[in-house]
N, C-alpha and C positions, 0 to 999 in steps of 0.2 A: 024439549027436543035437543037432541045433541047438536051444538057449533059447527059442527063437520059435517052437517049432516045441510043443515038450513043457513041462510045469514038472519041474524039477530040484531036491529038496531033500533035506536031510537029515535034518532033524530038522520035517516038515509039523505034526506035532500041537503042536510047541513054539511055531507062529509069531504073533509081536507085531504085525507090521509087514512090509507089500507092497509091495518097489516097481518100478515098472513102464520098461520105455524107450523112447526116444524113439518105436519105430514108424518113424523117418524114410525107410525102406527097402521096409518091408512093413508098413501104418497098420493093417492087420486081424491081424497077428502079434505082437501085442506082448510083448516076454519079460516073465515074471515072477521076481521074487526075490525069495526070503522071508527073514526073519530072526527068528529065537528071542531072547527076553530077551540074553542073553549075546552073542550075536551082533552086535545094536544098541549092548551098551557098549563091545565091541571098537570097533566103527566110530566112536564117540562119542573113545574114547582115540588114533585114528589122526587126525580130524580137528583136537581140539587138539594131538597132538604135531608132526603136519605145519604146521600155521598157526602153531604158536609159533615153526617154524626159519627158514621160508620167508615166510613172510606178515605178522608180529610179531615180529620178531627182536629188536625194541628194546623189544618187554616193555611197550608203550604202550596204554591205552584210546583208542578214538574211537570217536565215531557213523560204523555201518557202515548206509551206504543200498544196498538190495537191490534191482537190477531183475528184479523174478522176483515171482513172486504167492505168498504164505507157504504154508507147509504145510496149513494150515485149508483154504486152497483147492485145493490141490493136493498130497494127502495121499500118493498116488502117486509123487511127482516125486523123485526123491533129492536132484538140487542144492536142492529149497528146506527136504529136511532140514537138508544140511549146510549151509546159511548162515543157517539160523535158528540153527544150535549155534553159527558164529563168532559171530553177534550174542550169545546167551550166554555165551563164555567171553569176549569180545575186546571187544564193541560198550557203549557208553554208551547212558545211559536212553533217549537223542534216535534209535538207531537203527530204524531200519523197513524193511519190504518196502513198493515202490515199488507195484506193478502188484494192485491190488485187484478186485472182480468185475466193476467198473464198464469195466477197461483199467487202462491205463499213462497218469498226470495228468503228463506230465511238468515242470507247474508246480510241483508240488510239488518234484520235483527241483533245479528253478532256483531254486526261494525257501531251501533249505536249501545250497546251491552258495553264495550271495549270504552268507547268515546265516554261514558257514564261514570268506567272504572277509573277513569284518567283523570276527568277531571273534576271527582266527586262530587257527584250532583245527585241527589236521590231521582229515583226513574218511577215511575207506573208502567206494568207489564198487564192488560187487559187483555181477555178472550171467553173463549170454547172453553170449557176443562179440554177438552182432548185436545184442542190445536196448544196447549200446553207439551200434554204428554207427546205429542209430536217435537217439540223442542228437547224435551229431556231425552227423548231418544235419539236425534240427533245427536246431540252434547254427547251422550252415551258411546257413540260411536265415531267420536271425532276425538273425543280425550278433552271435550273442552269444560272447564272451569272457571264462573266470573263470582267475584266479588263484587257487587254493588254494594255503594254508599248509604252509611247506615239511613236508616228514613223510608230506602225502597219499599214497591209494596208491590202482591200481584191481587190480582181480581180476575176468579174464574168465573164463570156460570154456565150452569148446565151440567149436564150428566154425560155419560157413556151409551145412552139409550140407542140402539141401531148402530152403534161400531163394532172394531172389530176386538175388543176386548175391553174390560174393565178395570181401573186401578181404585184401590183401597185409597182411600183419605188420608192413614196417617202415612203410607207410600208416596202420595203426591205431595204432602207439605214435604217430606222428608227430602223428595227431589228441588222442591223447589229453594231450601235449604242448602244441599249439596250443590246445583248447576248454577242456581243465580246467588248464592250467598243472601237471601231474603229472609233473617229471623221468622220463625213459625208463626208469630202472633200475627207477622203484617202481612198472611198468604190470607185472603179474606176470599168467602166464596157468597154469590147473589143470587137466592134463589127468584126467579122473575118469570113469568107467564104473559103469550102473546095477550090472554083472554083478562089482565087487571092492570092498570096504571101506576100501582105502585111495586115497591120490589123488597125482601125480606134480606138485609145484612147479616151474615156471623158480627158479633158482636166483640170478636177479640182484637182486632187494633183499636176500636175504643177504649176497651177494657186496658189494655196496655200502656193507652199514650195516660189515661188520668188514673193511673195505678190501682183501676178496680180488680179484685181478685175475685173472678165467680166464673164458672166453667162455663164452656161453648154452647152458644145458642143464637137462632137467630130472629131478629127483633120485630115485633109489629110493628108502625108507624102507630102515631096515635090516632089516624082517621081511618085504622083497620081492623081490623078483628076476623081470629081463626079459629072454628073450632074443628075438634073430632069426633067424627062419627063412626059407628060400627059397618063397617066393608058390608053386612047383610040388610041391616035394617036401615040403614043411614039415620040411625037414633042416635043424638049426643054421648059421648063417652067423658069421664069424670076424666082430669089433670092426671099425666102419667101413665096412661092407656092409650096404648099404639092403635091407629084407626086412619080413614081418610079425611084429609083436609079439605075443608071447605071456608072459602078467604070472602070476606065479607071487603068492597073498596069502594066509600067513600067516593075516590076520586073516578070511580067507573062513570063519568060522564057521560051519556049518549048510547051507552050498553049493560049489559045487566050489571048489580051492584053484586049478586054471590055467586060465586063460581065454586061448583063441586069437581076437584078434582081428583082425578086418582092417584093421587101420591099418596105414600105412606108416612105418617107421622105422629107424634104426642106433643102437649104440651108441658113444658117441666119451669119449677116456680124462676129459673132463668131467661126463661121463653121459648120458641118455639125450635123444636129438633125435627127436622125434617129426613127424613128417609132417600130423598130425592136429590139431595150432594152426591157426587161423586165418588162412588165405590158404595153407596147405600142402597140401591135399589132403582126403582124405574118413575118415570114421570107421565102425566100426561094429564087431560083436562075435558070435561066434559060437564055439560048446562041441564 
């Protein structure tokens, strides 16, 4: 039965913590997903082990700016669990979530973009993809240009699904090169689902910081497994053949271990190319 349809758990009387998805398909279906004490420290030990390979490979602190509204506010929301935990395991005192009750000040943004330029400190820029493309359009129309300090890195996640437009992937690293000065290897995008505890990294600021040269993909964990299937028959498809992902997690504690969902994707001998980036197509999830 679909998640959006029913709740689905294993362990109901154990649960700590609810969190909810997008809705961006059906806004009156929203799935829910529970998780038990043990279940939240599993996901808690998949998000520093994935950010330490992918995201922090060079073992650095910096102020991590969140555009996303913190969990206080949106207790619900799983990315602004998991980017409150990067600002605790990764983020410096100066880190914050951007987007308050108030909205998104996106001055405050520029005055810490400025503060970063000054006195060369590499920064982490975390969100939306789109509440990204909301900054480059700003920038766009204010004439602003920042150089940050070599090191910086952004991390989006998520797609375009239900906005009001889409931007192409090699357009958005492009801007995030032109407006924040962020070399293209350390613009890292997180493919993550309310519905599994772990989350899939692009693989090029790894690939970067230990001078691997092999094209863009993004990574299983090793207590994961993806495969694809044919959109008709959900029968396995061989390495190379576009189909829908179906995420196999280990650390799904307290709820289902596979999740079929509808994104589009292959797998290629680098790893996993998902359809579900930004400017590639659509997302969504379903049991």
């Amino acid at each position: 039965m679909p998640s959006k349809v029913m709740e689905l758990a294993m362990l109901p009387s154990g649960t700590v913590r609810t969190f909810m998805t997008s809705g961006t398909t059906k806004p009156e279906e929203r799935g829910k997903v529970h998780y038990d004490g043990g279940g939240l420290r599993l996901m808690d030990a998949t998000i520093y082990e994935a950010a330490s390979c992918f995201l922090f490979p060079d073992k650095i602190k910096t102020t991590i700016l969140v555009i996303a509204p913190s969990p206080q506010i949106v207790p619900t929301m799983v990315m602004a669990y998991g980017m409150n935990r990067l600002i605790e395991y990764f983020g410096s005192s100066q880190s914050r979530f951007l987007i308050g009750k108030e909205g998104f000040d996106i001055k405050v943004l520029v005055d810490e973009l400025r503060r970063s330029e000054a006195a060369g400190l590499p920064i982490t820029i975390c969100g939306g993809s789109f509440g990204f493309v909301n900054v480059f359009d700003y920038c766009r129309e204010k004439g602003l240009r920042f150089k940050l300090p070599p090191g910086s890195r952004t991390l989006d996640a998520g797609g375009f699904k239900g906005k009001s437009r889409e931007v192409k992937r090699e357009e958005f690293v492009s801007d995030c090169e032109d407006f924040l000065g962020v070399v293209k290897d350390y613009c890292v995008n997180l493919l993550g689902m309310t519905e599994i505890s772990s989350q899939f990294y692009d693989n090029t600021l790894r690939n970067a910081f230990k001078g691997i040269n092999l094209p863009k993909a993004k990574i299983n964990p090793p207590w994961t497994r993806t495969l694809v299937v044919d959109p008709d028959t959900l029968a396995p498809l061989p390495p190379g053949q576009t189909g829908l992902l179906r995420h196999f997690d280990l650390a799904n504690r307290g709820h289902l271990l596979a999740i079929q969902s509808d994104d589009l994707g292959k797998i290629t001998p680098e790893g996993l190319r998902s359809m579900a980036e930004p400017g590639t197509g659509t997302r969504g999830a379903v049991l």
